[in-house]
N, C-alpha and C positions, 0 to 999 in steps of 0.2 A: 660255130665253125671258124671263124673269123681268128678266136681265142687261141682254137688251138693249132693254127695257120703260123701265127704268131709266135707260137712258141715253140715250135719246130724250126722258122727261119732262123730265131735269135739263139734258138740253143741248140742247134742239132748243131756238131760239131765242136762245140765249147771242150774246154779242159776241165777237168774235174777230179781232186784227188790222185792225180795222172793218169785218168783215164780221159777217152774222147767220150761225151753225150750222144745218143744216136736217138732222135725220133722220128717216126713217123706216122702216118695216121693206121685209125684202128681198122682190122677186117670188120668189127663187132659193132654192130647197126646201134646199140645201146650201153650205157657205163651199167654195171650190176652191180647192186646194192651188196658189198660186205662188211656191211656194220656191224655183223652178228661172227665176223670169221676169226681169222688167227690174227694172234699177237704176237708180237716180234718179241725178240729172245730178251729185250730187258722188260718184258710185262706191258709197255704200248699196243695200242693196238694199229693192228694193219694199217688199218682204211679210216679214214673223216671226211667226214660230209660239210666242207666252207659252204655250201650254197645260198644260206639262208647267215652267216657273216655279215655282220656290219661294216666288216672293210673291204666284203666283195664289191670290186668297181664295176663289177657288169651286170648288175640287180636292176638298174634303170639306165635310160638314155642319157639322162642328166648327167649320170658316174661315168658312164661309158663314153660320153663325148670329154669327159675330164682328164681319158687315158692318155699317158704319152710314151708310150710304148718302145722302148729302144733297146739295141742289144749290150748284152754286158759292156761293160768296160773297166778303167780301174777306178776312174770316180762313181763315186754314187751321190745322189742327192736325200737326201731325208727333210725329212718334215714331221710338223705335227709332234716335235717333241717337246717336254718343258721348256717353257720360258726363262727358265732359270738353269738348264742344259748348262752343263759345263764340256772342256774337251774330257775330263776325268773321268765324267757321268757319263758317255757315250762310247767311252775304252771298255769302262767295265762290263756294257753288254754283253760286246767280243770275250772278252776276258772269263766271265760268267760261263760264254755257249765254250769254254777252249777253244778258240778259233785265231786267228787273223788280226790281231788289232790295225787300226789304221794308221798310214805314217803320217797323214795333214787331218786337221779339221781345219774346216772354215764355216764360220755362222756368219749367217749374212743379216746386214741391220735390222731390227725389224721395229724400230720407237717404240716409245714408251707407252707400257699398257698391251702390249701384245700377248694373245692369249697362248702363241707356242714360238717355239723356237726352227728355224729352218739352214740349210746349209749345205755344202763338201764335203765326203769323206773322201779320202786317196790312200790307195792301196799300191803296191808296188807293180804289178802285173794283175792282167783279167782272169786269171784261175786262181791268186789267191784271193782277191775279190769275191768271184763269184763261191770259191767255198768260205770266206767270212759271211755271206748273205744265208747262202743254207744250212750252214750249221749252224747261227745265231736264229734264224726264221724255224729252223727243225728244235731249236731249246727255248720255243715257247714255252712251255711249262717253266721252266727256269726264270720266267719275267716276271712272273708273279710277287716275287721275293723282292724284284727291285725298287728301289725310293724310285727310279727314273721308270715311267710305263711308257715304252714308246711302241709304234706299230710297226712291228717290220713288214707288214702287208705295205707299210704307207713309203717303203723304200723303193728308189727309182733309181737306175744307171744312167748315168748323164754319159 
């Protein structure tokens, strides 16, 4: 409940592709299972099941006290990328999903022997922001390919 409180507050009325986001809660006492239903017109299918994701934050209290939960904005913070991240190697994600690239990176120190890299991105405005985060998060498949595996689960709006 709490999740999807959340995510109503911070994106019910957001921009997006020039439209405004509307959520609100469901009449529908239960989510139903369409793992078996239709596929969207490039051959994806509908519906995925994150539940059982390893970068689901809300599987334990541990993850779930880790959230820091904010609404869009035009920085984002990332984490969890190579150590060896460059600003190049984290263009070409955006670049990859056709999306948004960002106008700053900033990686912040992290000494020597660090096992990932952490930092900034800036975007010019919160709607192209927020559509570089869903169309680079919606071209998972697309990551696969890359030398750089980063988690866009593991992205946060600062």
């Amino acid at each position: 409940y709490s999740q999807s409180r959340n995510a109503i507050q911070y994106l019910h009325g957001q921009k997006l592709v020039g439209q405004t986001i509307e959520l609100n809660f469901s009449r529908h006492s239960y989510i139903a299972d369409y793992s078996q239903g239709e596929v969207l017109p490039d051959g994806s299918p509908c519906w995925k099941d994150y539940s059982q994701s390893r970068n689901n934050r809300f599987m334990t209290v541990e993850g779930t006290s880790k959230n820091r939960i904010v609404a869009p904005g035009r920085i984002m913070h990332f984490y969890n990328s190579p150590p060896d991240s460059t600003e190049e190697s984290l263009q070409q994600v955006f670049i990859k999903a056709n999306t948004h690239i960002p106008v700053g990176i900033k990686f912040f120190s992290q000494g020597s022997g660090a096992k990932s890299a952490t930092g900034l991105m800036e975007w010019a405005d919160i709607e192209i922001s927020l559509e570089a985060f869903v169309f680079a998060k919606s071209a998972t498949g697309l990551m696969e390919w890359a030398d750089i595996e980063i988690s866009l689960e593991a992205f946060v709006f600062a």
